[in-house]
PyMOL commands that place a pseudoatom at each C-alpha (Angstrom):
pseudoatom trace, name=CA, resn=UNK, resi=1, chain=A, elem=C, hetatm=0, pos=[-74.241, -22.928, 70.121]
pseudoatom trace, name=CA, resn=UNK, resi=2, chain=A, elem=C, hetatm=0, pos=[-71.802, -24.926, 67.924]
pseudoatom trace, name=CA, resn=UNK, resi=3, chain=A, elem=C, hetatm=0, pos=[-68.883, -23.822, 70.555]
pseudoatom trace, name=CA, resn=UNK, resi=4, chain=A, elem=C, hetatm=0, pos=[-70.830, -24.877, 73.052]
pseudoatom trace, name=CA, resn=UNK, resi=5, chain=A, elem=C, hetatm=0, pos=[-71.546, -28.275, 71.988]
pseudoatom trace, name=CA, resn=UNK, resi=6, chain=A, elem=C, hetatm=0, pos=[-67.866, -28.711, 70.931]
pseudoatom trace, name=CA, resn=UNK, resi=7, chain=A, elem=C, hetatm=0, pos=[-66.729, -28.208, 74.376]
pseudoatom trace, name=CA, resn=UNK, resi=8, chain=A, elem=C, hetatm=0, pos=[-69.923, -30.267, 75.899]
pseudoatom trace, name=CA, resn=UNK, resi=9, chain=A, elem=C, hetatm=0, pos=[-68.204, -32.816, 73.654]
pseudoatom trace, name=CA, resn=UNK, resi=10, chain=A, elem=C, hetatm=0, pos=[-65.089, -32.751, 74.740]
pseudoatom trace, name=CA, resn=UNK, resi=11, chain=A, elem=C, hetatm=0, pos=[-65.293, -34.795, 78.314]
pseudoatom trace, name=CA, resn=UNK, resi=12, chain=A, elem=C, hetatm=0, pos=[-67.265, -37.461, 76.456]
pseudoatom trace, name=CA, resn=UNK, resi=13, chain=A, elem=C, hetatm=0, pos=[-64.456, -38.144, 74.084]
pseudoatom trace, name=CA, resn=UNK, resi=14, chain=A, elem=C, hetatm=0, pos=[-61.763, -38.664, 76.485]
pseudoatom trace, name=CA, resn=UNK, resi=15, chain=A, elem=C, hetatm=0, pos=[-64.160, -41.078, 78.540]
pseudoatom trace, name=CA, resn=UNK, resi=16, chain=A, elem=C, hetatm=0, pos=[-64.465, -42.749, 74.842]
pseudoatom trace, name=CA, resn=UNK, resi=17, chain=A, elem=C, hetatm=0, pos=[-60.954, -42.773, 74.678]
pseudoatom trace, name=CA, resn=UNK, resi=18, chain=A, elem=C, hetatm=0, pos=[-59.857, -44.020, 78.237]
pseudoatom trace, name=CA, resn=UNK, resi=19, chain=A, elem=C, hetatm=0, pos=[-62.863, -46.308, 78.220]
pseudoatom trace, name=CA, resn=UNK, resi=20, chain=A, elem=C, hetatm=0, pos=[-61.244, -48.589, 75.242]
pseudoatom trace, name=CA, resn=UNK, resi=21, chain=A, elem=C, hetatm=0, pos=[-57.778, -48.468, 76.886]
pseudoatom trace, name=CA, resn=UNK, resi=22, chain=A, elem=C, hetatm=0, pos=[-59.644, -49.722, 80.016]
pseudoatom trace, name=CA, resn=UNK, resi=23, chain=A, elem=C, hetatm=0, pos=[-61.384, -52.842, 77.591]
pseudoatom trace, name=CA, resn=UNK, resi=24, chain=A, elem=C, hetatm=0, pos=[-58.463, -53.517, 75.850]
pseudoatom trace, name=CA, resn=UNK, resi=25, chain=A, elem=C, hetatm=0, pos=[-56.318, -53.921, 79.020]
pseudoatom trace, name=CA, resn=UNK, resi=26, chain=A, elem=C, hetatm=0, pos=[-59.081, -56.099, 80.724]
pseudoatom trace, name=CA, resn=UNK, resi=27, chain=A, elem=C, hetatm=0, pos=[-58.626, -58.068, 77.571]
pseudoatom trace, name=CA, resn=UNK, resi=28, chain=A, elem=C, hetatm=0, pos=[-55.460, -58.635, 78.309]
pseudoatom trace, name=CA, resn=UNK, resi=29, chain=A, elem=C, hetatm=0, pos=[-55.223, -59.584, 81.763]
pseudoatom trace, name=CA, resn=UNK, resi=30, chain=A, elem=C, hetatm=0, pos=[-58.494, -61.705, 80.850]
pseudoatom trace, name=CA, resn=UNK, resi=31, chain=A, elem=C, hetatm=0, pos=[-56.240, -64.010, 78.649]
pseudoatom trace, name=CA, resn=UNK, resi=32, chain=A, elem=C, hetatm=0, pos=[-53.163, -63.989, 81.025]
pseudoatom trace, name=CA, resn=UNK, resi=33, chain=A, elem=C, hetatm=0, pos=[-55.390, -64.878, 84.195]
pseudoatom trace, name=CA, resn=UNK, resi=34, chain=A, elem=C, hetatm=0, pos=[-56.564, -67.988, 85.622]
pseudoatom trace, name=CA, resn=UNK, resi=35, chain=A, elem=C, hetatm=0, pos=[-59.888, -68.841, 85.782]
pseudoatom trace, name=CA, resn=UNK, resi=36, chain=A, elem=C, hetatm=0, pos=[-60.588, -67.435, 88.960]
pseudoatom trace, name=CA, resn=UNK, resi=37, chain=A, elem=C, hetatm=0, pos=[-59.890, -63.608, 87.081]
pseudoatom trace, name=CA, resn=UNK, resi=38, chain=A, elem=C, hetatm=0, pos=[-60.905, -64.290, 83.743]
pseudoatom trace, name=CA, resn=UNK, resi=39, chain=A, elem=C, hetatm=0, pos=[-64.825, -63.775, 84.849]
pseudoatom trace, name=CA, resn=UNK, resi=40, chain=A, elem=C, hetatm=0, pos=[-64.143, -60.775, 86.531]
pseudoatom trace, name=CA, resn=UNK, resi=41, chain=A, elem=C, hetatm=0, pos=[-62.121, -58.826, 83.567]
pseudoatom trace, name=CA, resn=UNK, resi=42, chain=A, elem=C, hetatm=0, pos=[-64.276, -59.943, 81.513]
pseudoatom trace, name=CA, resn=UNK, resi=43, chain=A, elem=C, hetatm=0, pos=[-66.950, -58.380, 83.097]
pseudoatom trace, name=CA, resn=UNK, resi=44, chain=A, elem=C, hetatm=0, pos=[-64.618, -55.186, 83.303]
pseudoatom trace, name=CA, resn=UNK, resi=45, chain=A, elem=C, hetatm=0, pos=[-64.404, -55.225, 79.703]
pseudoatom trace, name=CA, resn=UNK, resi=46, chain=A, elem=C, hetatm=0, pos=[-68.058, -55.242, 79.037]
pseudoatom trace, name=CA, resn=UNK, resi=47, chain=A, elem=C, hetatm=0, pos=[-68.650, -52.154, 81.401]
pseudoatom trace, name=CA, resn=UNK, resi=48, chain=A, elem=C, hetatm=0, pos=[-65.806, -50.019, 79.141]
pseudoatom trace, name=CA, resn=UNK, resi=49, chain=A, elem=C, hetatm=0, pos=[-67.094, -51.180, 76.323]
pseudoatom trace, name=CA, resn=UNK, resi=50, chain=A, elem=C, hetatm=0, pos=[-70.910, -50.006, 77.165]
pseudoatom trace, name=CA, resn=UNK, resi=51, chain=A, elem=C, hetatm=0, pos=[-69.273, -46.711, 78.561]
pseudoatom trace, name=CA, resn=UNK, resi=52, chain=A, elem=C, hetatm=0, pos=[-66.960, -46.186, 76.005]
pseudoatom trace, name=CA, resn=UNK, resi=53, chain=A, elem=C, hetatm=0, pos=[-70.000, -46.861, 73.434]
pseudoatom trace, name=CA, resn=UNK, resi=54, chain=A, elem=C, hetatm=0, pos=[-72.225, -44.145, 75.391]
pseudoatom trace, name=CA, resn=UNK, resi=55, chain=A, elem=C, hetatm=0, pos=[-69.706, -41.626, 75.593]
pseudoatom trace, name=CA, resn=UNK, resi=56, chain=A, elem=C, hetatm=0, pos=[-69.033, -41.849, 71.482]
pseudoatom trace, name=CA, resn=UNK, resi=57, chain=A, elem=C, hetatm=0, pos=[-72.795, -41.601, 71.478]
pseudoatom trace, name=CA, resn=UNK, resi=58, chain=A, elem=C, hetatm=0, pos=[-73.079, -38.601, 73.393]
pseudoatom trace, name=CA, resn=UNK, resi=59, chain=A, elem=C, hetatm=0, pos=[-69.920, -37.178, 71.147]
pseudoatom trace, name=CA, resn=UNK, resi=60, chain=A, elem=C, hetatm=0, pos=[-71.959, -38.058, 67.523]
pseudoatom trace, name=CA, resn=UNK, resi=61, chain=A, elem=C, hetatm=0, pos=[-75.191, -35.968, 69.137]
pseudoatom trace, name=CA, resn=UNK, resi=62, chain=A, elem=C, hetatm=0, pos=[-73.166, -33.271, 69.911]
pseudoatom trace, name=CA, resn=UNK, resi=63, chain=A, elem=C, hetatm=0, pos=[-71.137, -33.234, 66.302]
pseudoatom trace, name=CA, resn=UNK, resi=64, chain=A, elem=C, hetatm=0, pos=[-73.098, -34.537, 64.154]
pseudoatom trace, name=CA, resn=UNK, resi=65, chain=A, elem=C, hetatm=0, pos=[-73.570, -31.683, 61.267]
pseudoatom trace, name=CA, resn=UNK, resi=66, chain=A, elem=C, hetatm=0, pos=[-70.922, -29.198, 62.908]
pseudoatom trace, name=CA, resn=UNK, resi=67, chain=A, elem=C, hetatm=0, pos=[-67.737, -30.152, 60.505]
pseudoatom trace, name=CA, resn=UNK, resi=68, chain=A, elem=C, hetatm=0, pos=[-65.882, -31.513, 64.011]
pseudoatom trace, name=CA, resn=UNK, resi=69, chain=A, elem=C, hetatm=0, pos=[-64.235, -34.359, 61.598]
pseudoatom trace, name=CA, resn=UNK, resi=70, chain=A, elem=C, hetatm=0, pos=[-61.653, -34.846, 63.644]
pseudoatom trace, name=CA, resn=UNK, resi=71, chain=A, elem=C, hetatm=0, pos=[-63.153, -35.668, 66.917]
pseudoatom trace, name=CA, resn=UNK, resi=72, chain=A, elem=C, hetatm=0, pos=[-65.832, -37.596, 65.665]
pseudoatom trace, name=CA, resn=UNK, resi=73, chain=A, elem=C, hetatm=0, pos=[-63.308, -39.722, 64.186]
pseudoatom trace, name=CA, resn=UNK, resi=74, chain=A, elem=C, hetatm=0, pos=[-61.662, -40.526, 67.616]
pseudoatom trace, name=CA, resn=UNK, resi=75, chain=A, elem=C, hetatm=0, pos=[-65.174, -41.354, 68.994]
pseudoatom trace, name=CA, resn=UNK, resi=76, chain=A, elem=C, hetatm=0, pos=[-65.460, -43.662, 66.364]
pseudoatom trace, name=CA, resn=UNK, resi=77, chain=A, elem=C, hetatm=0, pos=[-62.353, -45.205, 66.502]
pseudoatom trace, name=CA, resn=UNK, resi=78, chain=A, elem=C, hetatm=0, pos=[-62.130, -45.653, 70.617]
pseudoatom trace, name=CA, resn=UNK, resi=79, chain=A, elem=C, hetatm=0, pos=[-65.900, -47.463, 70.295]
pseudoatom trace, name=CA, resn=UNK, resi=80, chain=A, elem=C, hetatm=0, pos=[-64.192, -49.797, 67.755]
pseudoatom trace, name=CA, resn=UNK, resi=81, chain=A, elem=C, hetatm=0, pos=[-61.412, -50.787, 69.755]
pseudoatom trace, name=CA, resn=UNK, resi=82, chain=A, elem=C, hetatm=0, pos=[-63.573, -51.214, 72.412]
pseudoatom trace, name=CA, resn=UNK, resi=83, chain=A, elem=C, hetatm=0, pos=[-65.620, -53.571, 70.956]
pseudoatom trace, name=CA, resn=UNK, resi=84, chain=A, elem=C, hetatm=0, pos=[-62.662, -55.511, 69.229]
pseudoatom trace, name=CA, resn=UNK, resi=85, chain=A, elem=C, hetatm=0, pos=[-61.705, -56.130, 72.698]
for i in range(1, 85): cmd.bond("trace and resi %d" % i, "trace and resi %d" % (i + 1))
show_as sticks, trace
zoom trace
């Protein structure tokens, strides 16, 4: 079972991980656009951020209480730097 939810884990954590990329670059092209942009990649940031938030979710079921340290930590991390953005 714990192999099994390691690997049911591991899809989860690189949507985590590309979802905060994703926020973090609409960040960026939020504050280098004009107005006209700046609604739309900001809206682009908020959908990252909610999927990038789920998928650590999903991760943190899976882990929690299996000694998986290491990947919970990259959940973790890619759902704070999605919300920072």
């Amino acid at each position: 079972m714990a192999t099994a939810l390691l690997e049911a884990s591991r899809a989860p954590l690189e949507v985590s991980e590309i979802g905060a990329e994703v926020a973090e670059l609409g960040l960026a092209v939020a504050q280098g656009s004009s107005a006209a942009v700046r609604g739309d990649a900001l809206a682009g940031v908020a959908l990252a951020e909610a999927a990038t938030t789920a998928a650590a979710r999903l991760v943190e079921i899976n882990l929690a209480e299996r000694g998986a340290d290491d990947l919970l930590e990259r959940a973790r991390a890619a759902r704070e730097r999605a919300a920072e953005a």
